[in-house]
Structure formats: C-alpha cells, structure tokens
C-alpha positions as CSV (number, residue, x, y, z in Angstrom):
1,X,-17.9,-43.5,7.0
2,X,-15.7,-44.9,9.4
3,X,-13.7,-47.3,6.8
4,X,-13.4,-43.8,4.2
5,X,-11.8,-42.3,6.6
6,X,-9.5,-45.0,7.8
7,X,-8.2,-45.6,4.6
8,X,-7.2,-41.6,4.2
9,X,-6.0,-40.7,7.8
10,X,-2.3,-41.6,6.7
11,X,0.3,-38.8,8.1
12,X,1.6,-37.8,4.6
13,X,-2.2,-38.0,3.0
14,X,-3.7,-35.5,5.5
15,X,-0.7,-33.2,5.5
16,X,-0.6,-33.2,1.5
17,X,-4.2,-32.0,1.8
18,X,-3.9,-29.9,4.6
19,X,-1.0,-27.8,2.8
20,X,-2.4,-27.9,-0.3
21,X,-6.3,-26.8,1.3
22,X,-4.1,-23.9,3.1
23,X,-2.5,-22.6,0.1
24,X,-5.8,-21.8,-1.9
25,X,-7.1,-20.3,1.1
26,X,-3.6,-18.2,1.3
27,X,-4.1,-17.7,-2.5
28,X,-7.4,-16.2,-1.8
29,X,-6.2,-14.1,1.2
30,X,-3.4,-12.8,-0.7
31,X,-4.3,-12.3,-4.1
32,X,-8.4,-12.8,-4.8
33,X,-9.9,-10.7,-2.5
34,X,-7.5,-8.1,-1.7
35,X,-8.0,-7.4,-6.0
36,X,-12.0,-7.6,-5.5
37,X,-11.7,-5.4,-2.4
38,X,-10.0,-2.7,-4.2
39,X,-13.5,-1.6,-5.5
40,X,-15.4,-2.2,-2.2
41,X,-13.8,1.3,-0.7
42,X,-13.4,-0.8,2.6
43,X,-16.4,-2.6,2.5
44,X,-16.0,-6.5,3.9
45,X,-17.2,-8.8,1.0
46,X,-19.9,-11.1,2.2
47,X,-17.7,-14.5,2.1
48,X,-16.2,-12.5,4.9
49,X,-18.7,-11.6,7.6
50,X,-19.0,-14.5,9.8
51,X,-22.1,-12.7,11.5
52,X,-24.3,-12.5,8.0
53,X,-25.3,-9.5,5.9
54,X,-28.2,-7.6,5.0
55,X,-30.1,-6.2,1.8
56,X,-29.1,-3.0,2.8
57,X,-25.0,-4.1,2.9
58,X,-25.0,-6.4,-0.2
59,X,-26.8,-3.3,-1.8
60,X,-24.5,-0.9,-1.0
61,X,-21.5,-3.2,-1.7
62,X,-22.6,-4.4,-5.4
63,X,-23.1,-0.6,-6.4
64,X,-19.8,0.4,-4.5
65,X,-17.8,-2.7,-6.3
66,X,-19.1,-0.7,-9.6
67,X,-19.6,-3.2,-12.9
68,X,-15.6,-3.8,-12.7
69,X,-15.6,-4.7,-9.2
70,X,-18.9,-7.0,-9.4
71,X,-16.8,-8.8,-12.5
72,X,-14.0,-9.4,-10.5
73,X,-15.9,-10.9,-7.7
74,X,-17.7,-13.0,-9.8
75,X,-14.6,-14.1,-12.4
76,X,-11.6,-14.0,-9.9
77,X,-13.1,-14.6,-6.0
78,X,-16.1,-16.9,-6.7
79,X,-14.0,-19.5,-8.8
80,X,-11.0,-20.1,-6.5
81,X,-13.7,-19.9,-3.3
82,X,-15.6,-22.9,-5.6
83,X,-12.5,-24.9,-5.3
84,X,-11.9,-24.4,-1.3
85,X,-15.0,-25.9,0.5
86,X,-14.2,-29.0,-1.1
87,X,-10.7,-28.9,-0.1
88,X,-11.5,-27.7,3.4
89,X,-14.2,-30.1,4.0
90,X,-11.9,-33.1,3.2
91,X,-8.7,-32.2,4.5
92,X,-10.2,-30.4,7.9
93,X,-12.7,-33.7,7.9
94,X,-9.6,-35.7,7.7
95,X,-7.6,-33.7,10.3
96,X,-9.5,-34.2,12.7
97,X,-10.1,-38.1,12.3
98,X,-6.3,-38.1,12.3
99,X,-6.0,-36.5,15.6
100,X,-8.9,-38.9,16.9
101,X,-7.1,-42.1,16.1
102,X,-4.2,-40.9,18.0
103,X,-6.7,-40.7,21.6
104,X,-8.1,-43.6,20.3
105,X,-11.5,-41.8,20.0
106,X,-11.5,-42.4,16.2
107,X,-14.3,-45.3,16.9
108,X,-16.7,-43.5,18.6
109,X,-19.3,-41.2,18.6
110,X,-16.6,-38.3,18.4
111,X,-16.1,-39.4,14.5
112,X,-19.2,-37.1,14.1
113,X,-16.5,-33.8,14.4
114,X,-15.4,-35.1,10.9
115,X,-18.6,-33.8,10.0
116,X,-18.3,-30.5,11.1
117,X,-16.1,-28.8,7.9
118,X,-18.5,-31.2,5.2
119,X,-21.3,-28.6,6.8
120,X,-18.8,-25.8,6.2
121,X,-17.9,-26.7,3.0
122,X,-22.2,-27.7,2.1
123,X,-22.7,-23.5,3.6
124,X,-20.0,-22.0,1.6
125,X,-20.9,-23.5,-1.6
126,X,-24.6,-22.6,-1.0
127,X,-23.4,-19.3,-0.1
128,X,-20.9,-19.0,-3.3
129,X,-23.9,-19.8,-5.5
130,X,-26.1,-17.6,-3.8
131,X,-23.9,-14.7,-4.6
132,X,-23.2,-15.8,-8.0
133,X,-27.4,-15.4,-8.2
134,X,-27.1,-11.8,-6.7
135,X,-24.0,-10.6,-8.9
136,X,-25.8,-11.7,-11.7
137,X,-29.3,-10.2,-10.9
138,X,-28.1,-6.8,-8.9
139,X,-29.8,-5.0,-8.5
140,X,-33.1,-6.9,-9.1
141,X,-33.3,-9.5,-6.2
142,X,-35.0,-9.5,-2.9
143,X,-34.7,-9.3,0.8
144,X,-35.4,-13.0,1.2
145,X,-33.2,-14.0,-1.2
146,X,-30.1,-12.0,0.5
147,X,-31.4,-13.7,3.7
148,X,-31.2,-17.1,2.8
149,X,-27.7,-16.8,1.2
150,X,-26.9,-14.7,5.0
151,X,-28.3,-17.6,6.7
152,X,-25.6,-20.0,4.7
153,X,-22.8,-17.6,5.6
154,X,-23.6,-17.8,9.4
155,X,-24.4,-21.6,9.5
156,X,-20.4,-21.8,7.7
157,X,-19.0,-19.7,10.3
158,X,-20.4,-21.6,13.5
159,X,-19.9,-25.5,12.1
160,X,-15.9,-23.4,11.6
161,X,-16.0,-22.2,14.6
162,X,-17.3,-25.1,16.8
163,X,-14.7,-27.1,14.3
164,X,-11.8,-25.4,15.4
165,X,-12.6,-25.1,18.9
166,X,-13.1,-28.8,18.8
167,X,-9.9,-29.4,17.2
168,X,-8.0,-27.6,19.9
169,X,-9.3,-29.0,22.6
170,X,-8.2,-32.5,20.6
171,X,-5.0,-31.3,20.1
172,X,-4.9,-30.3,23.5
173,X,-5.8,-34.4,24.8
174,X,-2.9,-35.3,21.9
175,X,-0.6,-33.0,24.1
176,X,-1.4,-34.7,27.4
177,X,-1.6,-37.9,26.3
178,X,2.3,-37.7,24.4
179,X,3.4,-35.9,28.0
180,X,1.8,-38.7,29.9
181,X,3.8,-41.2,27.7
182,X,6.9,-39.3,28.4
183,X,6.9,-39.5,31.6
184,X,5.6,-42.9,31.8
185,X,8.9,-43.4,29.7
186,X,11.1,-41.8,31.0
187,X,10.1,-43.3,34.5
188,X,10.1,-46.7,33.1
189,X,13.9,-46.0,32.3
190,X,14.8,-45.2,35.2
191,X,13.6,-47.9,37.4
192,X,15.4,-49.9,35.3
C-alpha cells in the first residue's frame, strides 16, 4: 500500500483528482439531485441522510417521487453517484497521504486514514446498489432489506466524518509545522 501511494502523492496528481472528484460531487449537488428532488415534495433522498432511513421513509419517498421521480433517481442520480465513490475514495485516500508525507507521518501507522474514504466509497456503492434493488422492486421489498442498505448509508457517513475530522486536525499539524519553519527561518536570518 505504502509504495501505491508514494508513487501518486505528487502535488499536481492529487490536485487533478481532488478538482476533478469535487466537480462530480458539485455536478451532483447542482444538477442530479436538485432534478430528482423536484418529485420528492421536500423529502431528503436517502444518499442524503447521514443518520439512515427507515421502511416507513423510503416508502413514503418512492410513492411521493411518483414513477417519473423513481426514473429519474434511478437514470440521472444513481449513475453519476456510481462514478463518485471511486473518485472520492482515491483522491480523499490520496489527500490525506499527501498531507502525511508533509509531517512526515506518511510511514507510519497513520497511513491507515488513507483507508478511511476506500470504506466510504465500499458504503456508498453498497448503498447505490441497494437502492437501485429497491427502485426497481418498490413497492415489493422488505424491512430488512431497507435496513441493510440504512446500515451502508450510516457506516459512509461516519468513515466521512471521522475522515474529515482527521484531515483537519492534519492540516492543522501542516499549519504548525510551516509556522514553526518560519520562525525558525526567519530567526536563523537574523542572527545572521
């Protein structure tokens, strides 16, 4: 794993993927679900809700969405959300070994936070596919079924979350460490 990600922790490497990982998201922000939301009457689709669902909810949204409205989930969201866990896994993954080379924590066991978005991106596809299953079954599936594919979308949303938070506190050593060097410098031209 280590030499993987050595070879793709380059500046312009990561920040190709990161831009190109944040415009699909954007994409989907933006275009994809606001259209699938229009049929929902207000109601969160369930890539959305970090905290999970339940039968009753994805019930009540797949008859709100109406035949149209399950369509366009499946045809527009689903596709372009198929693309972004890969994207997200490998460019966050990457993000964050970039960051750890630069505290020099890249070669230790803190290289298991480049794990964190894979599991993200693992959860969302399992989640993507279990919705496909349930658009394409409504309204015959079953309480366990909607359960499982809940229990995806929450392990997604807590590897994201403890990703992120471990990301800023990261970027937060990056910061002290550069200040450190600073003044280190700057003090080093003066007692010249």
């Amino acid at each position: 794993m280590n030499k993987i990600i050595e070879r793709n922790i380059s500046g312009q490497k990561v920040l190709g993927l990161f831009i190109l990982t944040n415009l699909v998201y954007a994409f989907m922000l933006i275009i994809t679900i606001p259209n699938t939301m229009v049929f929902s009457n207000g109601m969160k689709l369930l890539d959305m809700m970090p905290t999970g669902y339940d039968f009753n909810y994805v019930n009540k949204l797949f008859s709100t969405l109406g035949n149209i409205g399950r369509e366009t989930y499946l045809t527009r969201q689903i596709p372009i959300d198929m693309i972004y866990p890969l994207l997200f896994g490998i460019s966050y993954g990457l993000v964050i070994a970039y960051f750890l080379k630069k505290i020099n924590k890249l070669n230790s066991p803190f290289i298991y936070l480049c794990i964190l978005p894979i599991i993200a991106g693992v959860a969302d596809y399992i989640e993507n596919i279990g919705i496909i299953y349930m658009l394409n079954s409504f309204p015959n599936f079953t309480e366990t079924t909607v359960n499982t594919i809940s229990m995806f979308s929450v392990i997604k949303s807590i590897s994201t979350s403890v990703f992120f938070i471990s990301l800023v506190v990261i970027l937060i050593l990056v910061g002290i460490l550069f200040f450190k060097k600073s003044i280190n410098t700057t003090l080093e031209e003066h007692s010249k």
